[in-house]
N, C-alpha and C positions, 0 to 999 in steps of 0.2 A: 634298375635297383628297386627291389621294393622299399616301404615304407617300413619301420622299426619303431621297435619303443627305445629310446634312453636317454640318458642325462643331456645337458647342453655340451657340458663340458665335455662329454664325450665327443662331441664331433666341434672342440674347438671353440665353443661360444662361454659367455659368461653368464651365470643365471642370475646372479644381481642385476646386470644389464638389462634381461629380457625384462625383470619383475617390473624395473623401472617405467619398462615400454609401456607392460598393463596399465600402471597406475597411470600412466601420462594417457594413453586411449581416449579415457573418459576426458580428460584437458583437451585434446584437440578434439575432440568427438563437438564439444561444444562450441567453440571456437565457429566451426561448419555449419554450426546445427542442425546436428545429426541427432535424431531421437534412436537409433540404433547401430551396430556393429558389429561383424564377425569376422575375422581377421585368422588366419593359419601360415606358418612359416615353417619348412624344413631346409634343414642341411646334412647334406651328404646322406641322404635317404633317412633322418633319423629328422618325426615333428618334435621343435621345441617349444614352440607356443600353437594354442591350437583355442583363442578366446570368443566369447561370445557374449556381449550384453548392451543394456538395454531394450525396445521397447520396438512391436512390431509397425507400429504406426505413431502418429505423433501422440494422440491421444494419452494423456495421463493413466486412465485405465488399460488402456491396450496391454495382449498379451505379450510377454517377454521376446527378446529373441533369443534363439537357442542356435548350439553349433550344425545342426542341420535346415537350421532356417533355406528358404529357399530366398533369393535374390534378380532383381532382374540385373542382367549384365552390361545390355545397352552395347554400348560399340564393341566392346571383349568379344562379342558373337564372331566381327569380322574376322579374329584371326583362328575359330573355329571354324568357321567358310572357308577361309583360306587353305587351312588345313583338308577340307574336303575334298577340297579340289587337287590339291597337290595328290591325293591317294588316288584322286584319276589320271593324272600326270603321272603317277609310276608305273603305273600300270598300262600307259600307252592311250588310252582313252582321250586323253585328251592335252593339247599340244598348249606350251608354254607361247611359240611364236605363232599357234595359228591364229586367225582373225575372228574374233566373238562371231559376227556372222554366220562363220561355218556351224555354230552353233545355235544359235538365237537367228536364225533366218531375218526377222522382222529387224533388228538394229541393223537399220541401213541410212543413208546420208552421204550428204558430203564429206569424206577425208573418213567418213566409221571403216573403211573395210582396210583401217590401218589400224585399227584397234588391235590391239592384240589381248590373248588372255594375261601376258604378264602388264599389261597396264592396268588393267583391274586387279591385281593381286598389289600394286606398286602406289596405287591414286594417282596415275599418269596417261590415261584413257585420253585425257582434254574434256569430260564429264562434269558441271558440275550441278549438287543438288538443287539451287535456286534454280538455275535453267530447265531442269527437268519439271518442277513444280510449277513453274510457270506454264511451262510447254502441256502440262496436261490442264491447268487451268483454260489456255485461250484456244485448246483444237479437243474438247472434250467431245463434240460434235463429231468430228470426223474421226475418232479415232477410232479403228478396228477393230470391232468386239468378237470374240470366237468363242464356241464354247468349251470352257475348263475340260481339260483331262484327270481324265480318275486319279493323279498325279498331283494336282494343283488344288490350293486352295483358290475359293471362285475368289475373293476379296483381293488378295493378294496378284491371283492372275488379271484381274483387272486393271487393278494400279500400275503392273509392270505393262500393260497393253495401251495403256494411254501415257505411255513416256518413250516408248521405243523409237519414237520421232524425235526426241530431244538433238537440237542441234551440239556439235561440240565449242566449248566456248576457247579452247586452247588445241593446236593441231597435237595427236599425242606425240607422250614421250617427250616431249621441253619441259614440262612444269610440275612438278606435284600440286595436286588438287583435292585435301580429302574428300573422299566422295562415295553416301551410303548408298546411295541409287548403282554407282558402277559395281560394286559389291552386291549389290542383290542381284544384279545382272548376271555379274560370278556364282551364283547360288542357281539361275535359273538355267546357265551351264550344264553345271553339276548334275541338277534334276533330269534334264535332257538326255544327258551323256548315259546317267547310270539308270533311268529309269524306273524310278523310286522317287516318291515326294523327296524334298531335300530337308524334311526332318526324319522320314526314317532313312535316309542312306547313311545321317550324321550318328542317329542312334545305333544303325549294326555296324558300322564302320569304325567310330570314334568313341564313343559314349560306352556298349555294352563293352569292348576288349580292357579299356580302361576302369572297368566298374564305376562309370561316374552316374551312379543310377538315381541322385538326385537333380541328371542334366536333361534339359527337353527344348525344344524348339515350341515356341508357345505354349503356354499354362491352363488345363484345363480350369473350368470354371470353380470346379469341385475342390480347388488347393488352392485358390485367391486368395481367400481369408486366411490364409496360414502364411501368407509371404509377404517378407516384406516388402512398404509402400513409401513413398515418397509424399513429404507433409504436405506438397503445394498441388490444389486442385488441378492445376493442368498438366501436371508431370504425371497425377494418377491417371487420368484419362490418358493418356499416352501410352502408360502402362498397359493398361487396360485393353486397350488396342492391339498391340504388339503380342501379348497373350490368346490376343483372339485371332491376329495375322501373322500368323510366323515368317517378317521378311529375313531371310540370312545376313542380313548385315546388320541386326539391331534385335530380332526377339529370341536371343536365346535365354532361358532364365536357370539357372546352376546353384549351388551351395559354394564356399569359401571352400570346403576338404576335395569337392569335386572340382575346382577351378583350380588349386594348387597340386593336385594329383594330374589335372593336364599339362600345367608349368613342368612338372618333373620327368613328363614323356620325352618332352624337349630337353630337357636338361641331362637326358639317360641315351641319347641320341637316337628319339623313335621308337622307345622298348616302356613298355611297365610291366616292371616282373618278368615274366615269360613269353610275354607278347609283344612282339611286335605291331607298332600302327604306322611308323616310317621310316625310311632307309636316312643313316646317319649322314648320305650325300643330301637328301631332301633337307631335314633339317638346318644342314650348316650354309643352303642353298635360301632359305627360308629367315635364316636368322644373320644373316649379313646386308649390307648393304648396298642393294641391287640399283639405287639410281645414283652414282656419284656423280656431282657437280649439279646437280639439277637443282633449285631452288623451293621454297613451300611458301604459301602464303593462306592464312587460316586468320578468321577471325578480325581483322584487318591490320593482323601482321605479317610480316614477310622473314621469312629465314633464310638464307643464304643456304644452306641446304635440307635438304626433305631428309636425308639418311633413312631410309623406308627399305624394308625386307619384303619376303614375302607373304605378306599380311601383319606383319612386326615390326612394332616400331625403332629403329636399333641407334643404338647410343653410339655419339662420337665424340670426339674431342670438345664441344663445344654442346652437344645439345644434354646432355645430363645435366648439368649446370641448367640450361633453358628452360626444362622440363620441372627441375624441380628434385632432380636424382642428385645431390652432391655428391653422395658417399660411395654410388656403384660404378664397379670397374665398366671402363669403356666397352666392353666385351657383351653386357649387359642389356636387353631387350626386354619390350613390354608393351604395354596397351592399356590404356584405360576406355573407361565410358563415361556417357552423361550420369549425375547424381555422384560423380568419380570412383565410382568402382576403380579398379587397379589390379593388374597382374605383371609382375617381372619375375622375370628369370634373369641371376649370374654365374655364367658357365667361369668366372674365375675363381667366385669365393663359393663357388657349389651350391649356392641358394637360390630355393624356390619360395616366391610371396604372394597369399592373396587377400588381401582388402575391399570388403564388401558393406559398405556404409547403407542405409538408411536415414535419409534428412528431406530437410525443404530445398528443394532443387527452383525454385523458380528463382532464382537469379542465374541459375546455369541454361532456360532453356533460350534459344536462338545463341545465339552470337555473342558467349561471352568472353570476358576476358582472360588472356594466360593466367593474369594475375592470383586469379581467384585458384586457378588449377595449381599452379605451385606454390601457392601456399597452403591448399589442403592439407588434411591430414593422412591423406593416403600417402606423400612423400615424406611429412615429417616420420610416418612408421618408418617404411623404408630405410631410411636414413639411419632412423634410432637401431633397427634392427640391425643394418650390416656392421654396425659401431658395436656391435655384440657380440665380434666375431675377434678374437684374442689370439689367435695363434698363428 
């Protein structure tokens, strides 16, 4: 379905409701503080809110943000990786049960060539990121340096060459683990399989068919200053980073109209407009919940289950509520990042959402708490928005 112009109440919504959403934006914007915001929501292919304000860095004088502001996405990258990957998966390229090895030669070890590609698409590898960062911390010495392929960034090919020894800390497939390292693993897949850096196979493949042409896998230097930053000195440098290392599980940087025009690819089963980017089996394969019974443990809590898709986080009886999603049908998937960006898709109420904040993130960086996450203000949008939904 393409994108339309019309009323709320055209497709069902109340526009008192939404107005309410705007003025409250700015109430939870501070609450977080978030010195900026861009936020877009359609239903049934028709945008009813599409806002943008405040301010592109903390600074009082800084300039505005505007509805094409650029955003760093943060973890939302992974379920565009994910998505890469799957469009090698349809096409035979490359195997849902075959073992990362076959691909990435160098991930080898004890119990690795049971890895499979869908434990990396799942956070079920037994992969986790302290171990990996450890592991290139204490064998930085010995690890195997080769030289970059016209393919590779050299920064990036480095960091994954001093991790590919990472022990597993859980044998896979018992546990969910989120895990950014196993995901770039997935990214260096991808690279391999299609033989294309894995920012332009994401750009011909996902980004141009979709027009999301304010999407890129790290940020020239030349559009820094026009995107927005995060208030806390070590969150920009992070930024900063990720922009200069395009890893696929963490630097993609997007707009709000481009990140909810990807929600709506999946919400149209693989199609925008007249394009196809996935078959409506991949999709429903992608947005259900591929580990049942398995457990999740994040941050030093533990879940009684991961409910994890293929690169999607998908709601169940129990984790909307968890999460912070009261209002959306169990049917319902999504993803956020660090600094809580936010993207969900509801295939029952037809809604597509994306929530793209600007703040001081240094309480969110290492190991924070759920708490902090659901009480953001990306869920109370959420929330306000599907309660806007009247028919």
């Amino acid at each position: 379905m393409a994108w339309t112009e019309g009323s709320p109440e055209d497709v069902g919504m109340s526009s008192p409701r939404l107005e309410r959403v705007r003025r409250s934006m700015r109430e939870w914007a501070e609450k977080v503080g978030q010195h900026g915001v861009c936020a877009v929501v359609a239903r049934r292919g028709v945008v009813v809110l599409d806002e943008a304000f405040g301010r592109l860095r903390a600074e009082p004088d800084s300039p505005p943000v505007r509805p094409d502001t650029i955003f760093w996405l943060a973890s939302i990258s992974k379920v565009v990786c994910a998505t890469a990957a799957m469009v090698l998966v349809e096409e035979g390229r490359l195997g849902l049960n075959h073992p990362v090895s076959i691909y990435v030669p160098e991930f080898v070890g004890e119990k690795k060539e049971a890895v499979r590609v869908l434990h990396l698409l799942t956070h079920t590898s037994g992969l986790r990121d302290e171990d990996a960062d450890e592991y290139a911390k204490n064998n930085s010495e010995s690890a195997s340096v080769r030289r970059p392929e016209r393919t590779e960034n050299p920064e990036l090919a480095a960091y994954m060459s001093a991790r590919y020894g990472t022990p597993l800390g859980k044998d896979p497939g018992v546990e969910m683990c989120y895990s950014t390292f196993g995901m770039d693993l997935l990214g260096e897949a991808v690279r391999r399989v299609s033989g294309q850096s894995f920012a332009d196979f994401v750009a011909e493949r996902i980004c141009r068919p979709l027009g999301m042409n304010g999407t890129a896998y790290g940020l020239p230097e030349s559009r820094r200053a026009s995107a927005a930053q995060p208030g806390e000195a070590e969150a920009r440098s992070l930024m900063e980073y990720v922009a200069r290392v395009p890893h696929p599980g963490g630097a993609a940087f997007s707009t709000a109209r481009d990140l909810a025009r990807f929600g709506q690819m999946f919400l149209d089963g693989g199609r925008a407009g007249g394009v196809r980017v996935l078959s409506p089996t991949t999709v429903a394969a992608m947005t259900r919940n591929q580990i049942p019974g398995l457990s999740s443990g994040y941050a030093d809590e533990v879940f009684r289950e991961g409910s994890w898709g293929f690169g999607w986080s998908v709601l169940s009886d129990w984790k909307g509520v968890a999460w912070g999603l009261g209002l959306s049908s169990r049917r319902a998937y999504c993803h956020s990042g660090m600094g809580l960006a936010f993207l969900w898709v509801d295939p029952e109420y037809e809604l597509v959402g994306a929530y793209l904040p600007a703040e001081d993130t240094s309480r969110l960086l290492g190991r924070y708490p759920w708490e902090i996450r659901r009480n953001s203000g990306a869920f109370l949008f959420a929330d306000a928005v599907t309660a806007a939904i009247v028919d």
